[in-house]
C-alpha positions as CSV (number, residue, x, y, z in Angstrom):
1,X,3.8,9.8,11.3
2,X,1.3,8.5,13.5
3,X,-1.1,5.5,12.3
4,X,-4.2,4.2,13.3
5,X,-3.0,0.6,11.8
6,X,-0.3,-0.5,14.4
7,X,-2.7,0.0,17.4
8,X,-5.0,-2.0,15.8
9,X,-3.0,-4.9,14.2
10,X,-1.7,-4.8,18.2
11,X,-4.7,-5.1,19.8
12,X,-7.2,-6.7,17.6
13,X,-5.3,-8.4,15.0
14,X,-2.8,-10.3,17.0
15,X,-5.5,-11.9,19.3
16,X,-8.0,-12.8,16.5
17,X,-10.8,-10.2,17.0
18,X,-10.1,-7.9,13.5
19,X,-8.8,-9.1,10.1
20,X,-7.3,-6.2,7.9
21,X,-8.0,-6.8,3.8
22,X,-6.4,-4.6,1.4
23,X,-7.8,-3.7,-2.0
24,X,-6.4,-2.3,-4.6
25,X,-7.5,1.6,-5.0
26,X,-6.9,2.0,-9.0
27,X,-7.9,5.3,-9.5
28,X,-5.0,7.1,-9.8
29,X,-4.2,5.5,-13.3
30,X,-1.6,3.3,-14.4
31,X,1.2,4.0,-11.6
32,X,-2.2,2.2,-9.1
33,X,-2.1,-1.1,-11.1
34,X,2.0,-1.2,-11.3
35,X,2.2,-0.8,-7.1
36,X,-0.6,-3.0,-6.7
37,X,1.0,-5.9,-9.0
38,X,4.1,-5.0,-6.8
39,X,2.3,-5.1,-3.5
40,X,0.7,-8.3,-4.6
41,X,4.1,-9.9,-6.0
42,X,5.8,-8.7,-2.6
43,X,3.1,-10.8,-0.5
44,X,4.1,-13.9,-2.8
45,X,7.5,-13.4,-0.9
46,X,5.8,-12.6,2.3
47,X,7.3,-9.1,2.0
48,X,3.3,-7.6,1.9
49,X,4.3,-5.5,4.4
50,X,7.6,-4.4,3.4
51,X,6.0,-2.9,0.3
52,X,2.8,-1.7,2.2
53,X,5.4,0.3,3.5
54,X,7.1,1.6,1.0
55,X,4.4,2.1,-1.4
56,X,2.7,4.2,1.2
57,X,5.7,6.3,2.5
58,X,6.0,7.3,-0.7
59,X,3.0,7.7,-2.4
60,X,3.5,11.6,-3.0
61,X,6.6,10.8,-5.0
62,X,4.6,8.3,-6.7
63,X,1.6,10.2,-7.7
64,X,3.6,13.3,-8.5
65,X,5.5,11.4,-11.2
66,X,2.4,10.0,-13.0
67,X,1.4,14.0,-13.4
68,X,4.1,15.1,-15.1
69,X,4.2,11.6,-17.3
70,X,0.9,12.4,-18.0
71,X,1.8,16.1,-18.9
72,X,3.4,15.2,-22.0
């Protein structure tokens, strides 16, 4: 999968031009706060980007287990 972040951590970020902030998008419920806590607790460790990672390559999982949780 192709993203527009690379490119521009590449060529903007890395010479001082662009700054990238994350927020924390809550709105899918419960499952939002836990991976932001994570994400948040991972750039403690200055594994931010790590998570980033994984949080995002897997989001479908993660949202598709908070409907059927929420199911019940």
């Amino acid at each position: 999968m192709l993203t527009l972040e690379p490119l521009l951590i590449e060529q903007y970020v890395t010479v001082g031009q662009l700054q990238l902030a994350f927020r924390p998008v809550l709105n899918h419920g419960e499952r939002s706060l836990f991976a932001s806590e994570a994400a948040f607790c991972a750039a403690e460790q200055q594994s931010f980007w790590i998570m980033h990672e994984l949080l995002f390559s897997r989001q479908d999982e993660l949202w598709a287990t908070q409907l059927s949780i929420t199911r019940r």
